[in-house]
C-alpha positions in Angstrom: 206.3 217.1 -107.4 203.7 218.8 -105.4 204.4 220.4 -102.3 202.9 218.2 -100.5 203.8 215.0 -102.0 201.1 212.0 -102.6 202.8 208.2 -101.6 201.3 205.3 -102.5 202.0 202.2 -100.2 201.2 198.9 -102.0 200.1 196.4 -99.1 198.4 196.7 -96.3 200.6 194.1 -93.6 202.7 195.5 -90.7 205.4 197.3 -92.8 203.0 198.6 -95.6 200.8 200.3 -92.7 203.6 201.2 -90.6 205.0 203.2 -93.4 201.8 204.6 -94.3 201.2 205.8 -90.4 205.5 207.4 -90.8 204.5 208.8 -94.0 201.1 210.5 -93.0 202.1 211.4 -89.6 205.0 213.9 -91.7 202.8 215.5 -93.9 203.0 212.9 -97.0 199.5 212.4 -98.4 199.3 208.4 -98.3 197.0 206.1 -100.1 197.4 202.5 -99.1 196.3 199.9 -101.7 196.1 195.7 -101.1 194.9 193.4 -103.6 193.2 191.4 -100.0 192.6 193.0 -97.2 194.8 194.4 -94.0 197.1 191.9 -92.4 195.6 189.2 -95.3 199.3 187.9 -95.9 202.6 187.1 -93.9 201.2 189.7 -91.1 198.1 188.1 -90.5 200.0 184.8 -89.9 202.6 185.8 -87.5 202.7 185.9 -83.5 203.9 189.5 -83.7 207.2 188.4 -81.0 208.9 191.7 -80.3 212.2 191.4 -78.6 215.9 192.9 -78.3 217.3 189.5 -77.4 220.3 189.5 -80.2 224.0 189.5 -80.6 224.3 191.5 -83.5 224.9 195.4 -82.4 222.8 196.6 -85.6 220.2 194.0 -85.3 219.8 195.7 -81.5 220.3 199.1 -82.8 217.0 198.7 -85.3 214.8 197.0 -82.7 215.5 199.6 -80.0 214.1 202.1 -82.6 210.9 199.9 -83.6 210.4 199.0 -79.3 210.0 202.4 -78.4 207.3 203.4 -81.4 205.7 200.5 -80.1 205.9 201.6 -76.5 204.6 204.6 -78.0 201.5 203.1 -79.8 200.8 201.1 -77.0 200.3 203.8 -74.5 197.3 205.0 -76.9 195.9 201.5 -77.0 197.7 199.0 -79.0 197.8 195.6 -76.8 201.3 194.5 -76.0 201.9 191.3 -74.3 204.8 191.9 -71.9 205.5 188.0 -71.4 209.5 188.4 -71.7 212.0 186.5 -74.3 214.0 184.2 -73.3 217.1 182.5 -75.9 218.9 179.8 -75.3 222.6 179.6 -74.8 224.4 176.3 -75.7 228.2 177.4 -75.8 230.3 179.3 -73.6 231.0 181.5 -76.7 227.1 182.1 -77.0 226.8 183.6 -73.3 230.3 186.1 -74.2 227.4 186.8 -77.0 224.9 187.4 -74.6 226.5 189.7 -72.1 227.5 192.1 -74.7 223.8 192.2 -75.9 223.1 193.1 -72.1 225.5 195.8 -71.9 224.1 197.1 -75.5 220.7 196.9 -74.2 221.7 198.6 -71.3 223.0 201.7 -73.0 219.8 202.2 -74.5 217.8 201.4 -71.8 216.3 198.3 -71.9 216.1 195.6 -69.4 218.2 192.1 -70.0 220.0 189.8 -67.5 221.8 186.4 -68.1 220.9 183.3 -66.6 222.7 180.2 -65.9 222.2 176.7 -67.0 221.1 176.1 -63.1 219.5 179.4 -63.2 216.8 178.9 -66.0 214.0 177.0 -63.7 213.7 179.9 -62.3 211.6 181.3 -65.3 210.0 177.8 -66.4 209.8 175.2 -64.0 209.6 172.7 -66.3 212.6 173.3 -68.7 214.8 170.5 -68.8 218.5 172.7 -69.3 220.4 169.5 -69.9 222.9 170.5 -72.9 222.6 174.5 -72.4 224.7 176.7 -70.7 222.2 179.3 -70.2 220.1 182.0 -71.7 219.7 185.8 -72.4 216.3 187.4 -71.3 214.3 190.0 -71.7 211.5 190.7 -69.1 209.8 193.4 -71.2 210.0 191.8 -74.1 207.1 189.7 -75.4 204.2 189.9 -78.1 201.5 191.7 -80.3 198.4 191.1 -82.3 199.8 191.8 -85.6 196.4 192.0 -87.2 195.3 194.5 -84.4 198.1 196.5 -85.0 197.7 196.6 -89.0 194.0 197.8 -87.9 195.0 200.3 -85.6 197.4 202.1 -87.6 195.0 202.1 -90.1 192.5 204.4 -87.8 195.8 206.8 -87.1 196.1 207.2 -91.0 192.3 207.8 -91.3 192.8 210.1 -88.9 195.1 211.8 -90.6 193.8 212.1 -93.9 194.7 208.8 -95.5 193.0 206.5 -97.9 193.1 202.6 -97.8 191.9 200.6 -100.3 191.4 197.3 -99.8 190.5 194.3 -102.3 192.3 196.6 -104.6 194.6 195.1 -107.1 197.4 197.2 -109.6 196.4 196.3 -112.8 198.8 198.7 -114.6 201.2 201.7 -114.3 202.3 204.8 -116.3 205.2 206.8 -115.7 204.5 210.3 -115.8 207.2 213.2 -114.8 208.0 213.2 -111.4 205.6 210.7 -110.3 203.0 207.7 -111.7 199.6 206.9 -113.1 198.3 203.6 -111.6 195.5 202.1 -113.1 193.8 200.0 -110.1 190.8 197.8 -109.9 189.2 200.8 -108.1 190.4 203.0 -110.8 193.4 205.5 -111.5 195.3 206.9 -108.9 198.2 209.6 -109.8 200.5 210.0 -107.4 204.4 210.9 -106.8 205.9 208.2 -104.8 205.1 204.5 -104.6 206.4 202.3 -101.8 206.2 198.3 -102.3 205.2 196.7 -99.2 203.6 193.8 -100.6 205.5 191.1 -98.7 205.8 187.8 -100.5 204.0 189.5 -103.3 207.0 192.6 -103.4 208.7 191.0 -106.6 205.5 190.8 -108.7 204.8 194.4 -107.9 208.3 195.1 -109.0 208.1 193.1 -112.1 204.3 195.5 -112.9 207.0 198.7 -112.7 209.5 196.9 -115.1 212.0 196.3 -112.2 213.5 193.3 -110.7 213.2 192.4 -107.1 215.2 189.0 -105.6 213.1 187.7 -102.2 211.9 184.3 -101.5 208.8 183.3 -99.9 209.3 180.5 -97.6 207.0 178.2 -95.7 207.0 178.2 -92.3 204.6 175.8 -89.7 203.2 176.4 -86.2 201.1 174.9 -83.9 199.0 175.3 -80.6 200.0 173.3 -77.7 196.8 172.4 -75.3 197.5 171.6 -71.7 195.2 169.4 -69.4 196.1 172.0 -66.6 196.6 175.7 -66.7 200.6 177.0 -66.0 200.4 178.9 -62.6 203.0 181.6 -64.4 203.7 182.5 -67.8 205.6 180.9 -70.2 207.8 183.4 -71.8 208.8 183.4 -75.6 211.4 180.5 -75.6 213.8 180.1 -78.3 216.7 177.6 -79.2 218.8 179.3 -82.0 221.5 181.6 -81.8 223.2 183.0 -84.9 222.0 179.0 -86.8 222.6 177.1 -84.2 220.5 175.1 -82.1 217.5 173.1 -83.1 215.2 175.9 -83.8 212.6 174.9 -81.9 210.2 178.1 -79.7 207.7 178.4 -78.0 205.4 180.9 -76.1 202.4 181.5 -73.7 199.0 181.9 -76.2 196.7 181.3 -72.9 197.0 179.8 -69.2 196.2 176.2 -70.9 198.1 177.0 -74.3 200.9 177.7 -76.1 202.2 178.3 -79.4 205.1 176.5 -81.0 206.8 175.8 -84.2 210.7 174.9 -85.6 212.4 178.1 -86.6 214.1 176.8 -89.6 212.3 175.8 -92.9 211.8 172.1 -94.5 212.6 173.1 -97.4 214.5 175.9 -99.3 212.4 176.2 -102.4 210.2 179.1 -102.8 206.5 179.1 -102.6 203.6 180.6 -104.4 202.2 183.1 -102.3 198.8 182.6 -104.1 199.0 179.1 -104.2 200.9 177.0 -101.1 199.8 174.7 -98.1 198.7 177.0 -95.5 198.2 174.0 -93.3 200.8 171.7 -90.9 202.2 168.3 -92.3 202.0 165.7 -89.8 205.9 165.2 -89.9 206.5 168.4 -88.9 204.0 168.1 -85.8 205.6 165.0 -84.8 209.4 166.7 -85.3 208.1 169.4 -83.2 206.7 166.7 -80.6 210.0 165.4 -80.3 211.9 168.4 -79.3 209.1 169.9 -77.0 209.2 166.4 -75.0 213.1 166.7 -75.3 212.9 170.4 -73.7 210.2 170.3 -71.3 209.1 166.8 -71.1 206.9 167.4 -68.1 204.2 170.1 -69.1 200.7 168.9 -67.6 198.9 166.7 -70.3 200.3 168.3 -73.3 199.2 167.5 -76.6 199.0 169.2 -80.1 196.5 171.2 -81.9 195.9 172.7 -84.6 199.0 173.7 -87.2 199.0 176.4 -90.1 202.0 177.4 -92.6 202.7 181.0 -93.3 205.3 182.5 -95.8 208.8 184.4 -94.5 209.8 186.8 -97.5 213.4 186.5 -97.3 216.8 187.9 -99.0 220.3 186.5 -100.1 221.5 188.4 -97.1 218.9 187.7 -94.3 218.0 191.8 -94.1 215.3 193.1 -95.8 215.3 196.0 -98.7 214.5 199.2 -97.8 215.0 202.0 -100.4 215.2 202.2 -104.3 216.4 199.5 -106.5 217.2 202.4 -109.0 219.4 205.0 -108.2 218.0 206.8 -111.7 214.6 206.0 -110.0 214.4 207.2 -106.8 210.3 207.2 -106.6 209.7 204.0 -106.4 210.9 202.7 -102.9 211.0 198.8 -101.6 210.3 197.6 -98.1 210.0 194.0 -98.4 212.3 191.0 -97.6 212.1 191.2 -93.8 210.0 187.8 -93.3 210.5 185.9 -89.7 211.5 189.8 -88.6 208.9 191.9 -90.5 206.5 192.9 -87.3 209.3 194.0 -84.5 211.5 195.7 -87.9 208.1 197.2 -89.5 208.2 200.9 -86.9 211.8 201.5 -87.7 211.3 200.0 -91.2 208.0 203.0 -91.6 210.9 205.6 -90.3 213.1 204.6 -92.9 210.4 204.7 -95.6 210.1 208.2 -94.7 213.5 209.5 -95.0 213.8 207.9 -98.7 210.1 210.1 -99.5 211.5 213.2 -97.4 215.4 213.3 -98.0 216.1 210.9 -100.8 218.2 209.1 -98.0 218.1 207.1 -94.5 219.0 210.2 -91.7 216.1 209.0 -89.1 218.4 206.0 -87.5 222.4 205.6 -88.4 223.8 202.9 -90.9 220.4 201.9 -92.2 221.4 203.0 -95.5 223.0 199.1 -95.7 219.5 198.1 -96.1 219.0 199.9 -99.6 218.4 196.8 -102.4 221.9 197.6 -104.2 223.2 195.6 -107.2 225.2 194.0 -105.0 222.6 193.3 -102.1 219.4 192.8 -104.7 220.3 189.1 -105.5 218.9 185.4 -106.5 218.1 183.9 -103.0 220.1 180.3 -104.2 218.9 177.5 -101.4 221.6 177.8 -99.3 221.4 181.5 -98.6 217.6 180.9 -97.9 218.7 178.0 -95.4 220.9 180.3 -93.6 218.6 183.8 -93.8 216.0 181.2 -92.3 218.1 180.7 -89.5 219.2 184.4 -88.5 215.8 185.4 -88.3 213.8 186.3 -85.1 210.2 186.8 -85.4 207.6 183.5 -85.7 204.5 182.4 -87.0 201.8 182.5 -84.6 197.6 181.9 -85.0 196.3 183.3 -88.1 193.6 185.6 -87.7 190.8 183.4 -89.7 
């Protein structure tokens, strides 16, 4: 291996150029390949909602890390809604939940307060909090352009030396010592490392490299919400599932007379074919989704639906995505895929992780990330009801493609 080592990053979505940017911004020499173009696939499709509103201590630990790179990006220019996140409590053992995510956040410096059932008007006037006990929210919380942020990492790794290739497909590769040959449309490109970041598309790249790689691209729907009158304050993110419960239904300020909604758990458990699937709402979703938004604030001005799209959630057996080599013996070839419904608030720490396997062989950057290497153990079929359930422990949500 050269002294300075040549990655390449296959995919050019949130955690392909977030890895790039990690890589490049270290010294790696990074050449970032997509068969489409940046943000074509699950990135383009998604709201970009960034939020430490969890229960799960690790699940916080790994968005504090990816917040503050954000934080970090957005102070030289990346746009970062601050409209807060606000989830919904239904038990009395869901807000114990919640104030130990405060005190969490807390430690690391973020703002989060609990509200009450009687409290929650407060922050939308027209919630109706019949049924819940309260919520958890997160006033800095909110969300990003994920194709904006694919295109401005893209500039910093321009900046720094980088190549991205778009429209670009892998048509073969060659194993060579210490590193590969990969024939592309575009040509051969030797390098030493190759990270797969190609989303939904992650197993086939695996399958090109002789390797086998278990994630299962879901279908997910959203939809706008028009208003006859504009809101006179923000709707925040808004989101009815905690650890699978609840109905699953969100929602979120797009603009002063719209807002974005969908169901946060899938129709049906099946895989899809990323290069062939409805990209477009069934009618029985919009009129499921209907249903709940009139159960949960029956009284926005003149509401009525819009236009719907699908998008695919890579997910895992376990709900967390791979990060690392499938192959101990093979240590080169590095996966960061599986983190659909997450993928944009996970992709900074996700890049930082990336890094470490390229640099040390091994997660150092952020403690007990090493859980998220694709082990034997971790690396398996996604059966249909592990995809039902990694469906339902996921926190990030389609929002308006970028068409």
């Amino acid at each position: 291996m050269t002294a300075s080592p040549h990655a390449v990053v296959i995919g050019a979505g949130t955690l392909g150029m977030c890895s790039a940017f990690s890589l490049a911004e270290h010294g790696v020499r990074v050449t970032v390949l997509d068969a489409r173009s940046i943000a074509s696939g699950s990135s383009g499709r998604s709201v970009g909602v960034v939020g430490t509103q969890l229960t799960n201590p690790f699940d916080i630990l790994l968005r504090i890390h990816s917040v503050r790179q954000l934080r970090d990006w957005e102070s030289l220019g990346l746009g970062f809604n601050h409209i807060g996140y606000l989830r919904l409590a239904r038990t009395a053992k869901q807000m114990e939940l919640f104030a130990q995510s405060v005190k969490i956040q807390e430690d690391a410096g973020f703002r989060s307060r609990l509200y009450q059932a009687r409290e929650l008007q407060q922050l939308i006037p027209h919630i109706n909090p019949d049924g819940l006990q309260g919520g958890l929210f997160g006033p800095d919380d909110g969300f990003l352009d994920p194709h904006e942020m694919c295109t401005f990492l893209a500039e910093k790794v321009r900046a720094l030396g980088g190549n991205i290739f778009q429209f670009c497909e892998l048509v073969d590769v060659k194993r060579r010592y210490g590193g590969y040959k990969l024939d592309t449309s575009k040509g051969r490109i030797d390098c030493d490392f190759v990270v797969n970041a190609a989303g939904a598309w992650a197993p086939a790249v695996a399958e090109t490299f002789g390797q086998t790689l278990h994630i299962c691209p879901q279908r997910h729907e959203a939809v706008t919400i028009h208003l006859d009158e504009s809101l006179d304050y923000t709707m925040p993110m808004v989101m009815d599932l905690v650890n699978g419960e609840g109905t699953g239904l969100n929602f979120r300020h797009e603009k002063r007379n719209e807002l974005i909604a969908e169901i946060h758990k899938v129709g049906s458990p099946l895989p899809e074919d990323p290069d062939n699937y409805n990209d477009q709402c069934e009618e029985n979703s919009k009129v499921k989704l209907a249903e709940l938004l009139l159960d949960r604030v029956p009284e926005l001005p003149g509401a009525r639906l819009g236009r719907g799209w699908a998008g695919l959630y890579p997910v895992t057996a376990d709900h967390r995505p791979f990060v690392g080599a499938i192959k101990p013996s093979e240590p080169t070839l590095i996966t960061a895929a599986g983190a659909g419904g997450y993928g944009i608030q996970l992709a900074p720490v996700i890049g930082t992780i990336v890094t470490d396997w390229v640099l040390h062989g091994a997660p150092v950057s952020v403690p007990g990330t090493e859980m998220l290497s694709p082990t034997a153990a971790r690396n398996v079929p996604v059966n249909a009801h592990a995809c039902l359930q990694s469906v339902a422990a996921t926190e990030d949500y389609l929002g308006s493609p970028n068409l």
